[in-house]
Backbone as a ProteinNet text record, in pm:
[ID]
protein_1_A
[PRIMARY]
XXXXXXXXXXXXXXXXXXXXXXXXXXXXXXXXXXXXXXXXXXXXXXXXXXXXXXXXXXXXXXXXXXXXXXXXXXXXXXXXXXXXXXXXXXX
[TERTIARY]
-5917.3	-5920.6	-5804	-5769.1	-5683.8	-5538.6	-5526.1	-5364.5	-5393.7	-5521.3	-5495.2	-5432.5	-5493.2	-5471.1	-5286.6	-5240.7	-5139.1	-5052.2	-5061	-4978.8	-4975.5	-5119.3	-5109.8	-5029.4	-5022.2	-4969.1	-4830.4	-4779.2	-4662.3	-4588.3	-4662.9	-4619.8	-4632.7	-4702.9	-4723.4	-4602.1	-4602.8	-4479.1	-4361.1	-4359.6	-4207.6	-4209.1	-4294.6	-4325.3	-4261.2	-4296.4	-4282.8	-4148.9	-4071.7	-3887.2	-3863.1	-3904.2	-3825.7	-3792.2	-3961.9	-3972.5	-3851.3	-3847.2	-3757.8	-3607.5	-3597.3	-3468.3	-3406.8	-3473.2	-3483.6	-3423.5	-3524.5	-3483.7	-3385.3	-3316.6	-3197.7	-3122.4	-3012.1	-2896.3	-2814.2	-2768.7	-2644.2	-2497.3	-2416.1	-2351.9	-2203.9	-2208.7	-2099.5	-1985.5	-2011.1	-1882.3	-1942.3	-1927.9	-1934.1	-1878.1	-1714.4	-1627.4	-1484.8	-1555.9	-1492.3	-1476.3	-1350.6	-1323.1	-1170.8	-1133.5	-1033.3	-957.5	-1048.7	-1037.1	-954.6	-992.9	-924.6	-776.9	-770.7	-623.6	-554.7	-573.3	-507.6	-458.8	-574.6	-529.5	-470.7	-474.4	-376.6	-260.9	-208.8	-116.3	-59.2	-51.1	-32.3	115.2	177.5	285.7	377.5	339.5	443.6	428.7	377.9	366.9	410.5	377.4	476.8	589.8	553.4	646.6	608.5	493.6	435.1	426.7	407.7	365.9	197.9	164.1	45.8	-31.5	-154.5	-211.3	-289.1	-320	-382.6	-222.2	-149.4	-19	16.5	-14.2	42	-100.7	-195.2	-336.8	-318.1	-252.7	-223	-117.4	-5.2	128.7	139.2	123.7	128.8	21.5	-71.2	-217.8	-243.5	-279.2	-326.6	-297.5	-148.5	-64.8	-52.4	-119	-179.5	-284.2	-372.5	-491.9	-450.2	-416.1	-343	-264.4	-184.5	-101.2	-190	-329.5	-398.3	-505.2	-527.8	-598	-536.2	-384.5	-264.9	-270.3	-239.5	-266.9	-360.3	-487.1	-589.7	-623.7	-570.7	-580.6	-484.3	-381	-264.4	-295	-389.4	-471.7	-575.4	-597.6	-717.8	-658.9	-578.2	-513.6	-488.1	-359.5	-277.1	-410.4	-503.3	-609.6	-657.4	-736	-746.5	-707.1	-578.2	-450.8	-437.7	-411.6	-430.2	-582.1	-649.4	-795	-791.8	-753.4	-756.3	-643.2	-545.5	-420.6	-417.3	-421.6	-415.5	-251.1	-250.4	-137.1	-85.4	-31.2	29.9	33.7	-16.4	-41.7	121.1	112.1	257.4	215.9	323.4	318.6	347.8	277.3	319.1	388.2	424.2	501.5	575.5
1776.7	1705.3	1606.7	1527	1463.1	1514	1616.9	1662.9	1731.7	1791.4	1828.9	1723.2	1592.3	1478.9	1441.1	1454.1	1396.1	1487.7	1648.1	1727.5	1707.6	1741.7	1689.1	1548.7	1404.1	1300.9	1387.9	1435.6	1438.4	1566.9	1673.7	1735.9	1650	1588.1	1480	1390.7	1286.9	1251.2	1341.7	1414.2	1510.3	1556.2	1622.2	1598.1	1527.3	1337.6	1213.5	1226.3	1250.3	1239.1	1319.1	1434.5	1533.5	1552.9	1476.7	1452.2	1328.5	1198.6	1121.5	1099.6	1262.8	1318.3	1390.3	1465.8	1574.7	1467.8	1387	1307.2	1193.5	1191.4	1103.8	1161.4	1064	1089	1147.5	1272.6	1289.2	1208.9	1185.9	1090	1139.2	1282.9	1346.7	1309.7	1335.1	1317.6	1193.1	1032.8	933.4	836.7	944.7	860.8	770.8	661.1	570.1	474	455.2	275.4	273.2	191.8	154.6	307.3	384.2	466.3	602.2	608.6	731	726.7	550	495.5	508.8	466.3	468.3	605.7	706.2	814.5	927.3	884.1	951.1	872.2	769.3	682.7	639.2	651.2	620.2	659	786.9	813.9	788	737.7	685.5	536.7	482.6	303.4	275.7	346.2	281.4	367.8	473.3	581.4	645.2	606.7	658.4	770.3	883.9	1017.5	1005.5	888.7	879.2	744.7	802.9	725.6	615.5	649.8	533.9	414.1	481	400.4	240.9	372.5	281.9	188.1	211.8	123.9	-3.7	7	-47.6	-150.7	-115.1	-194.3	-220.8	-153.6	-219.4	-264.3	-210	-248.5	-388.7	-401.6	-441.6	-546.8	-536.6	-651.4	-741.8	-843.4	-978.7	-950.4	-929.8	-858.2	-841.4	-744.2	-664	-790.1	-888	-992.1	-1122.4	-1145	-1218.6	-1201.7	-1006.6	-979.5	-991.8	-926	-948.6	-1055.6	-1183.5	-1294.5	-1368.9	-1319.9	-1363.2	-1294.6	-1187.1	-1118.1	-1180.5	-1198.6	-1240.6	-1370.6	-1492.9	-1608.4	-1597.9	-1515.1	-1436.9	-1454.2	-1378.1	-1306.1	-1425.7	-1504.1	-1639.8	-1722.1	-1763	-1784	-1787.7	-1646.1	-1620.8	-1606.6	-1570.2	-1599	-1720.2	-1836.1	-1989.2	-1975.7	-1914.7	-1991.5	-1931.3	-1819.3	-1724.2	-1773	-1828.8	-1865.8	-1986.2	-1932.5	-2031.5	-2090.6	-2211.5	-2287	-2265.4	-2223.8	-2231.2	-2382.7	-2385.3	-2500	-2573.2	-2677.3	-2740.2	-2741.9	-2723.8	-2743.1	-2809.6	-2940.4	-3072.4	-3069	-3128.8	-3144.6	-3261.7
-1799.7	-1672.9	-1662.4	-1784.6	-1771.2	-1763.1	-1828.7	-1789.7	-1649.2	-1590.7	-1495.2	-1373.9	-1389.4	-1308.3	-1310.1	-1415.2	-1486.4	-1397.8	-1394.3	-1342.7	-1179.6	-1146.9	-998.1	-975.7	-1008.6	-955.6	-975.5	-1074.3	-1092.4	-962.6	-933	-796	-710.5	-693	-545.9	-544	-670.5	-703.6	-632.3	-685.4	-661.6	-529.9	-464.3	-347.1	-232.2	-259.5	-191.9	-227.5	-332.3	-355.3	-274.8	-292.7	-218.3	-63.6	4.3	131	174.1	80.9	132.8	73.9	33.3	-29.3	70	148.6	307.2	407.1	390.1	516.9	535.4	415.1	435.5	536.6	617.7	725.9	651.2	690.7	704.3	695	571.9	549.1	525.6	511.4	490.6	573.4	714.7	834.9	894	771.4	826.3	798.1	749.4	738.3	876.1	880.5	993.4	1001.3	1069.1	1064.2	1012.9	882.8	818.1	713	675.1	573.3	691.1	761	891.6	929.5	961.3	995.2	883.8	773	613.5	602.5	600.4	566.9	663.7	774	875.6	921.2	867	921.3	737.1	665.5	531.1	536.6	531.2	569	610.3	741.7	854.8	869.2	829.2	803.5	676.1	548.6	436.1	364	376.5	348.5	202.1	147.3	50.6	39.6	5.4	-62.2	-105.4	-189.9	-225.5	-142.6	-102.4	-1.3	-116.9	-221.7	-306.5	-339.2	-391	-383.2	-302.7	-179.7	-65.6	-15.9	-49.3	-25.9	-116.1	-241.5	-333.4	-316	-285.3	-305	-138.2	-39.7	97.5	168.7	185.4	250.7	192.1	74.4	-4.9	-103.8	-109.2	-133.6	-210.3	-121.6	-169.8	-261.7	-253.9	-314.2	-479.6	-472.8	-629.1	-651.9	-592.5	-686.2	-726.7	-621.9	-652.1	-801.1	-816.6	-920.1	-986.2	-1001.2	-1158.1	-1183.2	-1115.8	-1141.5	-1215.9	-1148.2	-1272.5	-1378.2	-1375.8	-1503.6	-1646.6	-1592.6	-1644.9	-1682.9	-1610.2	-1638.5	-1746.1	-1768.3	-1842.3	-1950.5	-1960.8	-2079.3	-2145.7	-2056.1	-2158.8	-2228.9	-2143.3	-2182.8	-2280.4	-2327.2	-2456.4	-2547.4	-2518.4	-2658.5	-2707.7	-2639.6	-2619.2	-2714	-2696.9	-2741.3	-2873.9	-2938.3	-3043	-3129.7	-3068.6	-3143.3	-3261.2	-3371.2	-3478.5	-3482.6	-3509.4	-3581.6	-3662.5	-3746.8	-3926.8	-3934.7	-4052.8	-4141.7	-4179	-4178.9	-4225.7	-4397.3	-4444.2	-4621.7	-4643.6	-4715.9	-4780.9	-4926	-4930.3	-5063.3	-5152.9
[MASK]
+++++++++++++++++++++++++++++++++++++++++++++++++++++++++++++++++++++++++++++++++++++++++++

């Protein structure tokens, strides 16, 4: 009785996924907005070849010099914190 119970929740279970697996929207052709202009205008606004490139170094700009930046803050950072002295030798 009990595995019979166990199996049934578990079709029902699967069931309830599957029903609100069906009924999700359609998301495929819902790409719009910023991502359309980029990639049909990428070309002829920066002269890139590669549309990630040009999302990168022109779109984007500021962005990527604000992250290098703190990365690069990061970095000195921990070197600074990891960095031992050499000892002076008395004598």
């Amino acid at each position: 009785m009990k595995k019979q119970l166990t199996i049934l929740l578990f079709v029902g279970l699967w069931l309830v996924l599957m029903g609100l697996a069906l009924s999700l929207p359609n998301i495929a052709g819902a790409q719009v907005g910023p991502a359309d202009y980029v990639i049909e205008n990428a070309l002829t606004d920066t002269g890139a070849f590669n549309v990630i490139a040009s999302v990168i170094t022109d779109y984007r700009a500021f962005d990527t010099l604000g992250e290098t930046l703190i990365l690069f803050v990061s970095i000195v950072c921990v070197l600074s914190i990891l960095h031992r002295p050499k000892e002076e030798s008395r004598g």
